[in-house]
ZALO-394956 format. One line per field, with one value per residue (C-alpha): residue number from 1; x, y, z. Coordinates in pm, whole numbers. Layout:
! ZALO-394956
resi <- NUM;...
u <- X;...
v <- Y;...
w <- Z;...
***
This chain:
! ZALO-394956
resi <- 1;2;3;4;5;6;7;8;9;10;11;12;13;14;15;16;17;18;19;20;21;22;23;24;25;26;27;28;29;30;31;32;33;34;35;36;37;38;39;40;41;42;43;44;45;46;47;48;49;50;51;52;53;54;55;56;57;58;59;60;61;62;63;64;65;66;67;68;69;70;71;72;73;74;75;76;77;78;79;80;81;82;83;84;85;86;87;88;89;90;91;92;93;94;95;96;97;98;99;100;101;102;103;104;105;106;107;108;109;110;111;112;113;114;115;116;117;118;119;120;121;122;123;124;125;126;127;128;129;130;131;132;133;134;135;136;137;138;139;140;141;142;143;144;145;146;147;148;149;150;151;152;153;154;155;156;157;158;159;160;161;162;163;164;165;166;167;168;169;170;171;172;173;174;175;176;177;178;179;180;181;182;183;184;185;186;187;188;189;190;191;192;193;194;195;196;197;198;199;200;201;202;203;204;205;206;207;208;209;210;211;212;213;214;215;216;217;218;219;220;221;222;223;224;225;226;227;228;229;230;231;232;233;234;235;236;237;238;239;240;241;242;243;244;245;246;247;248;249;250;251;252;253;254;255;256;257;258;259;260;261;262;263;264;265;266;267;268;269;270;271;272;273;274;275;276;277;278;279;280;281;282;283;284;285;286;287;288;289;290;291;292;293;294;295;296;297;298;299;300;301;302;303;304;305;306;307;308;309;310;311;312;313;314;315;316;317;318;319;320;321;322;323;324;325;326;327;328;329;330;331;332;333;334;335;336;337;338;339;340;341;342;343;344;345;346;347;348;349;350;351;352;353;354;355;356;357;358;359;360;361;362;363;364;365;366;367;368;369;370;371;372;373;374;375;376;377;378;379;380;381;382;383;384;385;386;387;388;389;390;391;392;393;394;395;396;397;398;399;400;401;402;403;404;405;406;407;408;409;410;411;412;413;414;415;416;417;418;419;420;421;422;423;424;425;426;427;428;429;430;431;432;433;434;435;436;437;438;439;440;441;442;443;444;445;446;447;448;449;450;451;452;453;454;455;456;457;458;459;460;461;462;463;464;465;466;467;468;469;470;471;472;473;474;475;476;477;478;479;480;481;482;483;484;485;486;487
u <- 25499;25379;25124;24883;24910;25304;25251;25035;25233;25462;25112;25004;24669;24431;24066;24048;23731;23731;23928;24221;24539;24539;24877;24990;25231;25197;25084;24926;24745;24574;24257;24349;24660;24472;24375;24415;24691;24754;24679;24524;24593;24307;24480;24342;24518;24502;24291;24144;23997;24124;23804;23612;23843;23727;23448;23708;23969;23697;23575;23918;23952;24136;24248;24316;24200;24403;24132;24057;23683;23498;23277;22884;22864;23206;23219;23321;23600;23799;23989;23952;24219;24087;24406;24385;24631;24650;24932;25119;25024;25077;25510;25538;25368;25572;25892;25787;25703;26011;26223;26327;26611;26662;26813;27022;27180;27417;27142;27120;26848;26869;26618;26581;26433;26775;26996;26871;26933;27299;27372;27249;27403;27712;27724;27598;27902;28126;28081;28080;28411;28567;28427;28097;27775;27563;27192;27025;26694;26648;26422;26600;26648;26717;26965;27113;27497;27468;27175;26898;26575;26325;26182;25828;25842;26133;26051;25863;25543;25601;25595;25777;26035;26060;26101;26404;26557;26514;26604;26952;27020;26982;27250;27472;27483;27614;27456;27196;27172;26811;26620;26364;26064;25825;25525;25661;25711;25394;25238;25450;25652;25950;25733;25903;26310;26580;26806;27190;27221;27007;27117;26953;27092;26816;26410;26292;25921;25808;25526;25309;24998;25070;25165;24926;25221;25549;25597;25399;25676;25924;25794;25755;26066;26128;25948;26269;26499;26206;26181;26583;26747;26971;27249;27210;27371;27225;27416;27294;27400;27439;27473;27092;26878;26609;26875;26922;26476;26557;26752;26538;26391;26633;26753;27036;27399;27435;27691;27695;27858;27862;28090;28034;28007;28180;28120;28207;28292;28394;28495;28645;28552;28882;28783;28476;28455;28324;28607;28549;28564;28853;28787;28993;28909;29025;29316;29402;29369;29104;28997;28669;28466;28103;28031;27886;27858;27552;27789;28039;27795;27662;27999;28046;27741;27857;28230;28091;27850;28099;28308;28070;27998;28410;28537;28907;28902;29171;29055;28705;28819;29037;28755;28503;28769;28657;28291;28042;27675;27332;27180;27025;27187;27414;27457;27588;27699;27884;27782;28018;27961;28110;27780;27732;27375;27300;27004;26875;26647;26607;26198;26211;26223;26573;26741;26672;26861;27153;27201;27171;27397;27681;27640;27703;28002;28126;28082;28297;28164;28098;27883;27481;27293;26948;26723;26462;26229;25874;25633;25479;25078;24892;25166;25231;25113;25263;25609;25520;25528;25835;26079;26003;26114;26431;26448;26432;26637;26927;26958;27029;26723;26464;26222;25893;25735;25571;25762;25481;25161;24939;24598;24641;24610;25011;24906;24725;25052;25260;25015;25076;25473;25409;25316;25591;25849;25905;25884;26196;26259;25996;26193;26395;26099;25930;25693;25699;25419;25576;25893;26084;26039;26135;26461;26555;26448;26710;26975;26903;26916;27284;27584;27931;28053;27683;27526;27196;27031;26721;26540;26282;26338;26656;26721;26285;26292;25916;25685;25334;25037;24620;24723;24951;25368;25498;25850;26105;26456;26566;26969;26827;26654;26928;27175;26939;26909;27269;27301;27050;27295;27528;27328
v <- -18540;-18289;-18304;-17982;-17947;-17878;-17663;-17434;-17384;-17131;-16919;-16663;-16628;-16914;-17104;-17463;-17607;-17991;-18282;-18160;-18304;-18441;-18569;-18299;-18412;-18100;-17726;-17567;-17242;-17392;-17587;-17770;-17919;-17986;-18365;-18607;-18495;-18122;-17826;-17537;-17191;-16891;-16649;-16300;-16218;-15890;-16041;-16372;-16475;-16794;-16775;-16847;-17193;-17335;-17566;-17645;-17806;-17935;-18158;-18252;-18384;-18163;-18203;-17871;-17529;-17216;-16905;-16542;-16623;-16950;-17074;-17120;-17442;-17613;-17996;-18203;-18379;-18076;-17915;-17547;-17298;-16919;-16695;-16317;-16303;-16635;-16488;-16399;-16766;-16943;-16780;-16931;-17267;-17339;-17223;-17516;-17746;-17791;-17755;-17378;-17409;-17053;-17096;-17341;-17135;-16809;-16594;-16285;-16096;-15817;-15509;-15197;-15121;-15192;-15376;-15669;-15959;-15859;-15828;-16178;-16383;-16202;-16315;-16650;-16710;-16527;-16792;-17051;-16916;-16916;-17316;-17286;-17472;-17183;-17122;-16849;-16728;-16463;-16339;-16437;-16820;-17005;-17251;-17499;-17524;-17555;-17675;-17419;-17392;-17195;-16906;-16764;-16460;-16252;-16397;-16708;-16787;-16882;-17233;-17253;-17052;-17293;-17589;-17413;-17317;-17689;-17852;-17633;-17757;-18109;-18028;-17930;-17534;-17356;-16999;-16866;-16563;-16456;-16112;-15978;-15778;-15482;-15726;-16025;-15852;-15653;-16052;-16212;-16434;-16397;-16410;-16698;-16685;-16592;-16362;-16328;-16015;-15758;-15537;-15184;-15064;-14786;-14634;-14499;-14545;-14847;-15081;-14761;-14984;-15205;-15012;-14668;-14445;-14417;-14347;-14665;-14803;-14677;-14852;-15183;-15173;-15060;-15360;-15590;-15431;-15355;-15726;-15811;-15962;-15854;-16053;-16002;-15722;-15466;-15303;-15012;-14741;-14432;-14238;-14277;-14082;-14301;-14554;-14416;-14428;-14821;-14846;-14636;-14941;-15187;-15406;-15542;-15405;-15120;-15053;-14878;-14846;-14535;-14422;-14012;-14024;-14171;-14499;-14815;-14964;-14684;-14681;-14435;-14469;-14466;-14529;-14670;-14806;-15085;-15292;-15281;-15065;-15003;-14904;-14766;-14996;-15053;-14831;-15087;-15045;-15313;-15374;-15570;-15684;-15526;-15198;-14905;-14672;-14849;-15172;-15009;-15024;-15351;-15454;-15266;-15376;-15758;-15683;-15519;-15807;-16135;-15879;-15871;-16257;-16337;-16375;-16297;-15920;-16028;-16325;-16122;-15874;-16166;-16358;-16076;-15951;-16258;-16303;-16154;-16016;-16144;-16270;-15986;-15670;-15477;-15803;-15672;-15870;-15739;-15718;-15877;-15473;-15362;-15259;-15297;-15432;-15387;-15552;-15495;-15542;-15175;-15138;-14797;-14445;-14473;-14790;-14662;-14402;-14509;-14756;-14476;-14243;-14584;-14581;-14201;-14230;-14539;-14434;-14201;-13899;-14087;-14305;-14286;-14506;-14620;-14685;-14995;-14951;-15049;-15056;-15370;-15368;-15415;-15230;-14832;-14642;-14352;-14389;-14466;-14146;-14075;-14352;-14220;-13887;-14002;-14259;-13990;-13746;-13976;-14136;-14046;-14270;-14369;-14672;-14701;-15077;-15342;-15480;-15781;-15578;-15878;-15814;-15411;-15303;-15231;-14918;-14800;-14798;-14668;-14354;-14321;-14303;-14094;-13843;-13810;-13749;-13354;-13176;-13120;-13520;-13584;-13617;-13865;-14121;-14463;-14605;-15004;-15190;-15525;-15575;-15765;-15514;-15286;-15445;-15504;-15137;-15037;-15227;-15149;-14738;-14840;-14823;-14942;-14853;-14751;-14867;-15017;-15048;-15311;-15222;-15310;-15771;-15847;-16204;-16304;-16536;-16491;-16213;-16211;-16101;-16207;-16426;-16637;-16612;-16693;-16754;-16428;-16341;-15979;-16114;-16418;-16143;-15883;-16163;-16269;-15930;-15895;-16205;-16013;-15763;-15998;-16179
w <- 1362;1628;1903;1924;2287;2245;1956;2091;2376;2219;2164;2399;2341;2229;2267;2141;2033;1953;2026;2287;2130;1757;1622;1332;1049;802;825;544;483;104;158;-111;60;438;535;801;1052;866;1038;828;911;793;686;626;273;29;-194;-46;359;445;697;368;298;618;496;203;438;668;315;266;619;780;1180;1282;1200;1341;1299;1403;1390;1479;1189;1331;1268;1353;1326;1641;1460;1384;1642;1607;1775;1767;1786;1732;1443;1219;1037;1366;1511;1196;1234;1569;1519;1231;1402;1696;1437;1222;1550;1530;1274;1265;1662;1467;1216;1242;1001;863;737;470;427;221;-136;-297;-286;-103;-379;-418;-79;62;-307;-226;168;34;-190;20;302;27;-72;301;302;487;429;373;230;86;46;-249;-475;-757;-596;-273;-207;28;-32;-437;-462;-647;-516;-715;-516;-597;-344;-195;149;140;367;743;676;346;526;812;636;389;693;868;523;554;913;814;492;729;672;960;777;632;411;331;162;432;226;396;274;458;766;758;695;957;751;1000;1298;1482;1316;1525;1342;1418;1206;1040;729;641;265;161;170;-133;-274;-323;-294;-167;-370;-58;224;126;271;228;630;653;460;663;971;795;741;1118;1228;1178;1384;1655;1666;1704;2012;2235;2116;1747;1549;1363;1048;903;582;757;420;434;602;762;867;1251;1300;1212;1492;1751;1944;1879;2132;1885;1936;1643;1374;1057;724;480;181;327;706;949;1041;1205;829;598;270;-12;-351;-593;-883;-1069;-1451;-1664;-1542;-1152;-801;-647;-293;30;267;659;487;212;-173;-297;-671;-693;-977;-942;-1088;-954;-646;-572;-531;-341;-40;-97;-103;209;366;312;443;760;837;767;1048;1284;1237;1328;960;912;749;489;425;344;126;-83;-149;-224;-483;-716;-630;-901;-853;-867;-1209;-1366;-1135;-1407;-1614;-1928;-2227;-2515;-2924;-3148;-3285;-2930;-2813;-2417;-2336;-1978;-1820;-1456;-1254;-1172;-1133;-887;-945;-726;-843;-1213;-1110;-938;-1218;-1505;-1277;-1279;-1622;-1685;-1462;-1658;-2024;-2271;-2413;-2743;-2602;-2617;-2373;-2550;-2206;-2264;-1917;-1797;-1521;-1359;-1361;-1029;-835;-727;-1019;-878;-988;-1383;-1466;-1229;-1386;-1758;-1656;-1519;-1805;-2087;-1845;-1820;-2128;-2519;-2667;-2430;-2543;-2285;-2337;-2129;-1802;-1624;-1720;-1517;-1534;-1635;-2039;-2107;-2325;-2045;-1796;-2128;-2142;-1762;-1804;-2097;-1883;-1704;-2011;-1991;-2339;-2375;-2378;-2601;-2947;-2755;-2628;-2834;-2676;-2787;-2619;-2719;-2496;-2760;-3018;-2811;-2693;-3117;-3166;-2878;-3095;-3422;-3297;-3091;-3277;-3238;-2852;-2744;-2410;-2424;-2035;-2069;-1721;-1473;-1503;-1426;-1385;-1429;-1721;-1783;-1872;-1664;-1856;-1754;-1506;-1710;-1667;-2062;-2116;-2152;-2057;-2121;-2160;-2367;-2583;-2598;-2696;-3003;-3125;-3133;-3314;-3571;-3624;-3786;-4007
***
């Protein structure tokens, strides 16, 4: 329980209309969910005004109603707040409300296209590892110690957010590892937590339907480290190019990491194959068991932040030796016919890449590498045609098919990656709209020794199509059409 007066203290800018100080014992910005003693925020979304939910959460007897814009008529029973940005306020309120757990917590944020997932479940069971009670927030799941929390978004809504974080603090959790997206810093979803540490791994294209512009992008991006405090750290990959305008107006103390330049934590790749990295690190020989050059600096990334947060270097490196990736980033399983399936959640023109480039670098000469890839529906159109070139560039046997088509016609986004496939690759392309076809096709074309790369899901164990999510798992579905093979 809250009183209004106190909450809306931590606000610079407000007008209350109504009764002056109502008790408040949940936030919530769906109508559906406001009542006595909830508080429901109008938030200006892509798609919906929460403006237009007013007289919904009024019905349901709502007490308070934070807004950009009073409604004409507002009743005397309901306290309205008008606040420039209901997103913005919506951050801080919540941060008041479940007692700032973030101030509680040693927590670090990670940014960047890729790259994101693996770093934060690797710092979760790193610190897991070392005996910490430690959460993490992810796209593929949250968590509080052991316990799984399903996520729905890569960064949850200001008040979900809040309440994981104050749930962890009450478990006892002493850290907290969590993904930070462009979206939910463009939406204020972190407005209000205190971050320890920030991470920067990459910028490529992506989620340009969202942002318009890819410099628009960039500074979405920007916006975390803008927003850092003095005392926090901020870690950054120097290898790429936009990491140093992150760090323009920070306030944070600044590091980097990088696998070519010099840095504060540098690395030297040794050697790099199905089996593992081996890595030159802080001038010591260290075998780990992710794959790829991609890996190397999340693994990097990971070592340099536990450093900066006090851990024991050795003790570090040890521990990271045995830990595994994320569900669904390069999760491979092998045929009883010794063929590799790979699946991934590779759905960018660059993380397509880097993941076909690991695999190049990985396999024998003997080995083809059959590509299964798609593109999501209702997102940047623009690179459809770009990840079927470098699917049919890179690969032996490229199959195009469905990825979450949502409420777009899959042919429709097939014709747009056709497009993109050079003539020269053309002999080499199938288009499959059904994704399950397409994955049996990949295995019935692979033969003993052959790599088959099932793009674009990763660890989602559904496929999203009008509106409705219906069950599939790309390993589940690789795994079955091995089990074909033998019968």
């Amino acid at each position: 329980m809250a009183q209004l007066k106190h909450l809306v203290q931590v606000l610079q800018s407000t007008q209350l209309l109504g009764p002056s100080n109502p008790e408040l014992s949940a936030l919530t910005m769906d109508s559906r969910q406001a009542g006595p003693g909830v508080a429901f925020f109008a938030i200006r979304g892509t798609l919906r005004d929460g403006h237009d939910f007013i007289d919904a959460a009024v019905a349901q007897g709502v007490s308070v109603v934070f807004c950009e814009k009073l409604p004409q008529n507002a009743p005397e029973q309901v306290t309205f707040v008008q606040v420039p940005n209901a997103a913005e306020a919506m951050g801080y309120v919540a941060a008041e409300f479940y007692g700032n757990p973030s101030k509680k917590l040693k927590l670090v944020g990670v940014t960047g296209t890729n790259g994101k997932t693996t770093c934060v479940t690797l710092l979760h069971k790193l610190y897991r590892d070392l005996g910490y009670n430690a959460g993490l927030l992810s796209t593929v799941q949250n968590q509080i110690n052991e316990t799984v929390i399903p996520a729905s978004h890569t960064t949850p809504d200001a008040i979900t957010l809040q309440s994981l974080l104050a749930q962890m603090v009450k478990a006892g959790c002493t850290h907290a590892f969590m993904e930070v997206s462009s979206h939910a810093l463009v939406q204020h979803r972190v407005t209000g937590v205190q971050f320890t540490g920030a991470v920067f791994t990459n910028i490529t294209h992506d989620h340009l339907d969202y942002h318009g512009t890819f410099e628009e992008y960039i500074r979405a991006k920007k916006l975390f480290f803008d927003h850092l405090g003095k005392k926090a750290f901020a870690l950054v990959n120097a290898d790429d190019k936009r990491a140093m305008v992150m760090l323009q107006n920070t306030k944070a103390t600044k590091y980097t990491y990088a696998l070519r330049k010099e840095a504060d934590f540098k690395a030297r790749l040794l050697d790099n194959s199905i089996q593992g990295l081996q890595l030159e690190l802080e001038g010591q020989e260290v075998w780990f068991r992710l794959i790829g050059t991609f890996n190397a600096y999340n693994l990097l990334a990971v070592y340099g932040a536990a450093t900066l947060l006090g851990e024991d270097k050795q003790e570090v490196l040890a521990s990271l030796s045995s830990l595994t990736s994320a569900a669904g980033r390069f999760d491979y399983v092998v045929s009883p016919g010794k063929i590799t399936g790979i699946v991934d959640y590779a759905h960018t023109p660059d993380a397509l890449e880097n993941v076909l480039q690991t695999i190049s670098q990985i396999r024998k000469p003997e080995q083809k590498v059959i590509t299964v890839v798609g593109c999501g529906g209702n997102r940047d159109a623009a690179k459809r045609p770009v990840m079927a070139d470098i699917a049919a560039r890179m690969s032996d046997r490229v199959i195009l098919t469905s990825d979450n088509p949502r409420d777009e016609d899959p042919q429709e986004i097939l014709n747009q990656m056709q497009t993109g496939v050079k003539q020269t690759d053309l002999k080499k392309a199938l288009s499959v709209v059904d994704r399950r076809e397409a994955i049996k096709t990949a295995v019935l074309l692979a033969e003993a020794d052959d790599i088959i790369l099932v793009a674009g899901k990763g660890h989602e164990t559904y496929q999203e199509v009008k509106g409705v999510r219906l069950p599939f798992d790309d390993k589940q579905v690789l795994q079955e059409s091995f089990a074909l093979l033998q019968k």
